[in-house]
C-alpha positions in Angstrom: -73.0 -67.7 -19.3 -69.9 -65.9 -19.8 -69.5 -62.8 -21.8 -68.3 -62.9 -25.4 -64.1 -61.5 -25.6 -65.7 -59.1 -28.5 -62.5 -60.6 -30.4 -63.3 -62.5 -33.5 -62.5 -66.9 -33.7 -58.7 -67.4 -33.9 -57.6 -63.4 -33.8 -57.8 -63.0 -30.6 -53.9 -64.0 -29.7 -52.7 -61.8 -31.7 -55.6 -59.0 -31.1 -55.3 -55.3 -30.3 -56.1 -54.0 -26.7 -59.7 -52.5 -27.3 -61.9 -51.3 -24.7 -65.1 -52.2 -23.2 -66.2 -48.8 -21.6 -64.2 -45.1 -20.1 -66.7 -43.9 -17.6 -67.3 -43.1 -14.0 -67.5 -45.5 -11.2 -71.3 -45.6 -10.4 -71.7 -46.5 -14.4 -69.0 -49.0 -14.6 -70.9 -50.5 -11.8 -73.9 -51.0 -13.6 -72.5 -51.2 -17.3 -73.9 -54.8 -19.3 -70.6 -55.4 -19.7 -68.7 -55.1 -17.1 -69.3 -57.8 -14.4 -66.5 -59.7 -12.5 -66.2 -63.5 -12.9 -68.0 -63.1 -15.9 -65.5 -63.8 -18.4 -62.5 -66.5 -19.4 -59.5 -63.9 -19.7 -58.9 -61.1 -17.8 -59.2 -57.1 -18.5 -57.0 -54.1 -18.4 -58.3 -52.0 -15.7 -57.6 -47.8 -15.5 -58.5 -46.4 -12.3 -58.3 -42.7 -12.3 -57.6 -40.8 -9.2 -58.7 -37.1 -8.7 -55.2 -36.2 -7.6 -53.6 -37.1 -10.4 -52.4 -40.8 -10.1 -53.7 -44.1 -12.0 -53.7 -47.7 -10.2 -53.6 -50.3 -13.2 -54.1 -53.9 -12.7 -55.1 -57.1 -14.6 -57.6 -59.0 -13.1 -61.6 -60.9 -13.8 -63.1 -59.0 -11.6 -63.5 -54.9 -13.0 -65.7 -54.1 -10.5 -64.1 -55.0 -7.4 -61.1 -54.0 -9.2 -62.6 -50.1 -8.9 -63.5 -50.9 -5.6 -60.6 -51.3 -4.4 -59.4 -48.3 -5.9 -62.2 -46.3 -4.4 -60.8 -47.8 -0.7 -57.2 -46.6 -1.6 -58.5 -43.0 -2.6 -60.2 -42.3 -0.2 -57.4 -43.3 2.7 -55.2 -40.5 0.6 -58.2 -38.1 0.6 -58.8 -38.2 -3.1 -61.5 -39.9 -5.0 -61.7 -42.0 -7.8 -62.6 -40.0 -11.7 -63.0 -42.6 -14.1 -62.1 -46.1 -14.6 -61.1 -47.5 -18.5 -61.8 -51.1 -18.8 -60.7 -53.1 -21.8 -62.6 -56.2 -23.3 -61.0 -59.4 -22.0 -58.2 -60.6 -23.1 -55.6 -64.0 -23.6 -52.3 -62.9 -21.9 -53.4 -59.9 -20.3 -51.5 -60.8 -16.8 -48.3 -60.5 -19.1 -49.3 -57.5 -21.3 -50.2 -55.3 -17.6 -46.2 -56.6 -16.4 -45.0 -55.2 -19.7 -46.5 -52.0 -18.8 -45.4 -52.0 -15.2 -42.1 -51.9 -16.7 -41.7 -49.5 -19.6 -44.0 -47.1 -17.6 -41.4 -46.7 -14.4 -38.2 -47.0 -17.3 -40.1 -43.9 -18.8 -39.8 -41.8 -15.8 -42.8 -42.5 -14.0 -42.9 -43.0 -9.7 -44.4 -46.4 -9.0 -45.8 -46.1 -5.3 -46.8 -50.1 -5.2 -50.2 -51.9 -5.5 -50.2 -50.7 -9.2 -50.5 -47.1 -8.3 -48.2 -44.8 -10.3 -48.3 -41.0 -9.6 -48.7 -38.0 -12.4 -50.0 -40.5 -14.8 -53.4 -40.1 -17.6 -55.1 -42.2 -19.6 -53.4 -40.7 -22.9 -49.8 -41.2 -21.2 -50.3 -44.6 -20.4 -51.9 -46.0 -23.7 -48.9 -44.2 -25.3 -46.9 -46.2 -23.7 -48.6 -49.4 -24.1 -48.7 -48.6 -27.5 -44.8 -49.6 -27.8 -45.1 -52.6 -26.9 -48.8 -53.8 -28.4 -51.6 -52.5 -31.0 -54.0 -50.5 -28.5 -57.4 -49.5 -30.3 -58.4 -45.5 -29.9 -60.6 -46.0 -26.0 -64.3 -44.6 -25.8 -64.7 -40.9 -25.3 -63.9 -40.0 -21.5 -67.2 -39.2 -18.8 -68.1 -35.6 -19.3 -67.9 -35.1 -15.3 -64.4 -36.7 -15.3 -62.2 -33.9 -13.5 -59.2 -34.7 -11.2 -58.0 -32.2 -8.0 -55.4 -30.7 -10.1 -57.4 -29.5 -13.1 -60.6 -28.6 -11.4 -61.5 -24.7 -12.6 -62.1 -21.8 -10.0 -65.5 -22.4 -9.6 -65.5 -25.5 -7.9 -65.7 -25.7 -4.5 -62.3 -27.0 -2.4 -62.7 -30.1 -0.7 -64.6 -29.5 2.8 -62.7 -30.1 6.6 -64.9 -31.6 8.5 -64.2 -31.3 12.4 -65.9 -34.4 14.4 -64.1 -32.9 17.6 -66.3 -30.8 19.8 -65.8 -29.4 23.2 -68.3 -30.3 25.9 -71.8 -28.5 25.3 -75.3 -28.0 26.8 -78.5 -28.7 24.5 -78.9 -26.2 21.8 -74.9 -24.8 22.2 -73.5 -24.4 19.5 -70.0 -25.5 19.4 -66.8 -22.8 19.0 -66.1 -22.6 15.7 -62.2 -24.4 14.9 -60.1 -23.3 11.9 -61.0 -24.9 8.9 -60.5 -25.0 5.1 -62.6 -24.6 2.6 -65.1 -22.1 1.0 -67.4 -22.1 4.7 -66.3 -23.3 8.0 -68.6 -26.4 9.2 -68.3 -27.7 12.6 -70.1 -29.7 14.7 -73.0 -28.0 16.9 -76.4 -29.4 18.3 -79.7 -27.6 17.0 -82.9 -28.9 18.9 -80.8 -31.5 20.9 -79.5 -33.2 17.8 -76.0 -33.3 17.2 -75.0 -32.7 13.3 -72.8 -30.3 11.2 -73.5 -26.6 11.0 -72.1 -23.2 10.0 -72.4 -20.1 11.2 -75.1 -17.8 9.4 -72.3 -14.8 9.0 -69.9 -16.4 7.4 -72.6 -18.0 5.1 -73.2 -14.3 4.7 -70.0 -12.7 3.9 -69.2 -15.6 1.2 -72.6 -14.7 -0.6 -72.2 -11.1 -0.6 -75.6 -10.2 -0.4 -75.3 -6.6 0.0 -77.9 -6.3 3.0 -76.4 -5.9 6.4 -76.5 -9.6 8.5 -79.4 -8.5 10.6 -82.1 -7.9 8.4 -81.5 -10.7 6.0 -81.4 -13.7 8.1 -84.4 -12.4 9.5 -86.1 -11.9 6.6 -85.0 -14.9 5.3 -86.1 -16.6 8.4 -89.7 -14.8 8.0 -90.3 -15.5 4.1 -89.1 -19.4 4.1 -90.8 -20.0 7.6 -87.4 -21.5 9.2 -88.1 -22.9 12.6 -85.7 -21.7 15.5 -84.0 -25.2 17.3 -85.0 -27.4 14.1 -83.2 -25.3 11.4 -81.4 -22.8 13.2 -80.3 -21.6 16.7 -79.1 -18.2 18.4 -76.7 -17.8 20.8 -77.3 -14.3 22.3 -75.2 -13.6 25.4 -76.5 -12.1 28.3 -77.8 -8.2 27.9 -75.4 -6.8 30.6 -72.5 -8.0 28.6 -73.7 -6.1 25.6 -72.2 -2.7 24.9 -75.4 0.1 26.2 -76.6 2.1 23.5 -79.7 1.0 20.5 -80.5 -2.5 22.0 -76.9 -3.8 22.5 -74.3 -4.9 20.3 -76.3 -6.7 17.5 -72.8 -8.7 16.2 -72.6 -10.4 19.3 -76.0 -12.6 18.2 -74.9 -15.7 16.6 -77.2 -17.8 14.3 -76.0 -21.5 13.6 -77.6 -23.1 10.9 -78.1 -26.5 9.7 -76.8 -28.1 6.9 -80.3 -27.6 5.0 -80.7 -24.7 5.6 -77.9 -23.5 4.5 -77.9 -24.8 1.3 -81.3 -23.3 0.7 -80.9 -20.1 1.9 -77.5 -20.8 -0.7 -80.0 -21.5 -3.6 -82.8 -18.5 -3.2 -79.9 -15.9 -3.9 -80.0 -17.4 -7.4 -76.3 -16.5 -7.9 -72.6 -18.3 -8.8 -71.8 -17.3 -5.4 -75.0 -19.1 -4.2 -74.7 -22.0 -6.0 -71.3 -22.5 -5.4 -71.9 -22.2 -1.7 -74.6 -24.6 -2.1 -72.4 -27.6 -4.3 -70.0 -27.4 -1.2 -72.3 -27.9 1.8 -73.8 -31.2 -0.1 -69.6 -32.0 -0.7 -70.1 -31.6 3.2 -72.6 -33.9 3.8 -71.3 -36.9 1.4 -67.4 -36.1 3.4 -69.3 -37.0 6.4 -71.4 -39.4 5.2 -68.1 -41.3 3.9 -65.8 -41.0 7.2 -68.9 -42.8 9.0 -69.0 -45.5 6.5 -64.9 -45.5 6.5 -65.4 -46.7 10.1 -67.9 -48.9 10.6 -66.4 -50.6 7.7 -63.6 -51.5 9.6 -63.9 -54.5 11.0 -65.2 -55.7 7.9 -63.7 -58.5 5.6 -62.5 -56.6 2.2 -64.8 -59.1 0.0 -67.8 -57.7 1.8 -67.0 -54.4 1.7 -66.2 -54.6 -2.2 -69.9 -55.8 -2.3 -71.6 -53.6 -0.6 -70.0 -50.8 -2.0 -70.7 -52.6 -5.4 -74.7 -53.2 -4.3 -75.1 -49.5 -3.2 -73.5 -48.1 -6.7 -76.3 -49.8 -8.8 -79.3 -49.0 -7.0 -78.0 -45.6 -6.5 -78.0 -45.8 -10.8 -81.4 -47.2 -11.0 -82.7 -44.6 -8.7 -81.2 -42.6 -10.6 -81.7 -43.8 -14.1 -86.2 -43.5 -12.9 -85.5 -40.4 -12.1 -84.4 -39.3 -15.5 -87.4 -40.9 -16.9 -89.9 -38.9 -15.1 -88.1 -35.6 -16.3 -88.9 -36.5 -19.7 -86.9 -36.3 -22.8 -85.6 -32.7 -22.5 -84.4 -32.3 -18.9 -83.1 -29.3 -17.1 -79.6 -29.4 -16.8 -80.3 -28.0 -12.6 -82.6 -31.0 -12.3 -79.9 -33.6 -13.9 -77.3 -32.2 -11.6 -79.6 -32.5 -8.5 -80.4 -36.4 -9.9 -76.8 -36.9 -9.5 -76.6 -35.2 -6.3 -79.1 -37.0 -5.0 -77.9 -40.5 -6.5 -74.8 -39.8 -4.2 -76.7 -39.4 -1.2 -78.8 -42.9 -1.6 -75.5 -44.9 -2.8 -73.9 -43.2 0.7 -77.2 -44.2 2.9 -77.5 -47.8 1.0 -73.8 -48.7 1.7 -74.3 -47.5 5.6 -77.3 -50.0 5.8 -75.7 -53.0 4.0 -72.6 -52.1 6.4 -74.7 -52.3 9.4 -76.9 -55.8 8.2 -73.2 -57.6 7.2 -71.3 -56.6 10.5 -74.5 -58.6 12.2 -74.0 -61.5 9.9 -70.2 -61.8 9.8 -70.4 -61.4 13.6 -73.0 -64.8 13.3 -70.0 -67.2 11.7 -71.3 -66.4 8.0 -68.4 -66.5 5.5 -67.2 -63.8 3.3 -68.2 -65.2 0.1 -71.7 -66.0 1.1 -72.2 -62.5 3.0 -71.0 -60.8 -0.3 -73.2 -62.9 -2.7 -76.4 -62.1 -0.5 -75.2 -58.4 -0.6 -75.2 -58.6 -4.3 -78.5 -59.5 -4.7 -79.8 -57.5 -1.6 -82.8 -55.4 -2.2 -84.4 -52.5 0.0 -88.2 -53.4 0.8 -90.8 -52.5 -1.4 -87.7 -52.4 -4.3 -89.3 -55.3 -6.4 -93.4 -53.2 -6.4 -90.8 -49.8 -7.0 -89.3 -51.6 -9.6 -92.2 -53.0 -12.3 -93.7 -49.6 -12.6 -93.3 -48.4 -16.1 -90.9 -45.5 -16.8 -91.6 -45.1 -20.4 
């Protein structure tokens, strides 16, 4: 059944743009509304990119539509902000040309594949407007916030280094230079290789006012961290110490994991804290998305599209039970962690629908039918999780 064109019988010709939804991508990916194939005319699709540029296109299919915007992000290190999607339309193929044009007459770069740089939503609707009625859009997504306009308080964009020199078990590695609020490099805690910073610099960002020593070790003490599962210490050899009161205590280096950095983060119950703590979980989702970036690789762009697609909607419905258990007047700390945590299961979901597809492309299955199993894929036990009542 295809979706009503919202227009009324015989108007639609002639009809204004007017707009189906303005919100992020992992709602457009589960809005009522929005579906590909599921309509006779085309949309007007807004991609908003966190540095500042907009990729516009006319197309059936919104959703992949994003996705593909999502892709060409994340090869120029950005992300994607928000994506405005009108209601189908007759024509629309003609009205997005239109726009192609006036937009680069008015001043604007066009870098190809409908991407044009320094460009909003309220610049180009103005200049749509010139050439077409254009109905007032929905009210932007709250979180909406691109690179350039971010305030003070939000935490730069982490470096992630996946380059480490050769190490014995529980090493950590030398620490590169990095950007960002914390350096994170790669170490191995307990013989398992993953990201980690070092404890002082965690430290001297928090401003604690307690000298190194007898923090981390209380710390250590009253949250019972385990030495080679959440933390290691690299303590050279006594005669290299400088003599005097037990050595040179700066030359004893704690590595922390990930976790327990952004715990230790979240007990100082300060901006500084929770700042430090929003930017190790940027961290982890960085990582998480290089290792999807690659092992997508090899895969056609229809699947990819799909399982990106798949992974945004249960990472909503996880999501969306979540809020139901916290009742009717949440925390605004517990809706933020939601979120968080939504972005964690879409980044794991996508990793294993990655790793099922490669099998089954690799078996001779086509593209279309690997992408409509994806589509309807469901984790086990998904259809028991899913009848329970919520209300």
């Amino acid at each position: 059944m295809q979706e009503s064109t919202d227009y009324p019988p015989g108007e639609n010709l002639f009809a204004p743009i007017r707009w189906t939804a303005w919100d992020t991508p992992l709602r457009i990916a589960i809005h009522p509304k929005v579906a590909d194939d599921a309509t006779e005319f085309p949309r007007l699709v807004l991609v908003c990119l966190g540095n500042g540029w907009m990729r516009i296109t006319s197309t059936r299919r919104p959703l992949t539509a994003v996705s593909t915007a999502i892709r060409v992000a994340r090869e120029h290190d950005t992300s994607v902000v928000s994506a405005l999607i009108s209601a189908p339309r007759p024509r629309m193929g003609a009205v997005c040309g239109s726009l192609f044009k006036r937009l680069q007459l008015e001043g604007y770069r066009y870098r190809g594949h409908g991407i044009f740089e320094a460009l909003d939503v309220p610049q180009a609707l103005s200049v749509l407007a010139q050439t077409i009625r254009v109905e007032p859009p929905p009210a932007p997504p709250a979180v909406a916030k691109t690179d350039a306009t971010a305030t003070a308080t939000t935490p730069p964009s982490p470096s992630i280094e996946h380059k480490e020199p050769q190490m014995t078990d529980n090493t950590p590695a030398h620490k590169p230079s990095m950007d960002g609020l914390i350096p994170v490099f790669v170490g191995r805690i307990g013989g398992v290789e993953q990201h980690v910073c070092n404890a002082r610099d965690l430290h001297a960002f928090l401003e604690v006012g307690r000298d190194f020593t007898n923090w981390i070790k209380d710390r250590i003490e009253k949250y019972q961290f385990v030495e080679n599962q959440d933390f290691t210490i690299d303590s050279p050899n006594l005669a290299n110490q400088r003599s005097g009161r037990g050595g040179d205590r700066r030359s004893v280096t704690y590595h922390l994991t990930l976790d327990m950095a952004k715990e230790l983060s979240m007990v100082e119950n300060n901006d500084k804290g929770r700042m430090a703590r929003r930017y190790f979980i940027e961290c982890e989702r960085k990582a998480l998305g290089m290792a999807a970036a690659g092992a997508t690789q090899s895969l056609p762009q229809e699947v990819e599209d799909a399982c990106e697609t798949r992974a945004w909607r249960l990472a909503e419905e996880w999501r969306s039970m979540g809020m139901a258990l916290l009742g009717p007047t949440p925390r605004p700390e517990n809706i933020e962690t939601l979120w968080l945590a939504a972005g964690v299961v879409k980044a794991r979901t996508k990793e294993r629908l990655v790793a099922l597809t490669h099998g089954m492309v690799k078996k001779g299955h086509g593209a279309t039918s690997v992408s409509s199993w994806v589509l309807n894929w469901q984790p086990p036990g998904y259809s028991t999780w899913n009848q329970v009542s919520w209300h």
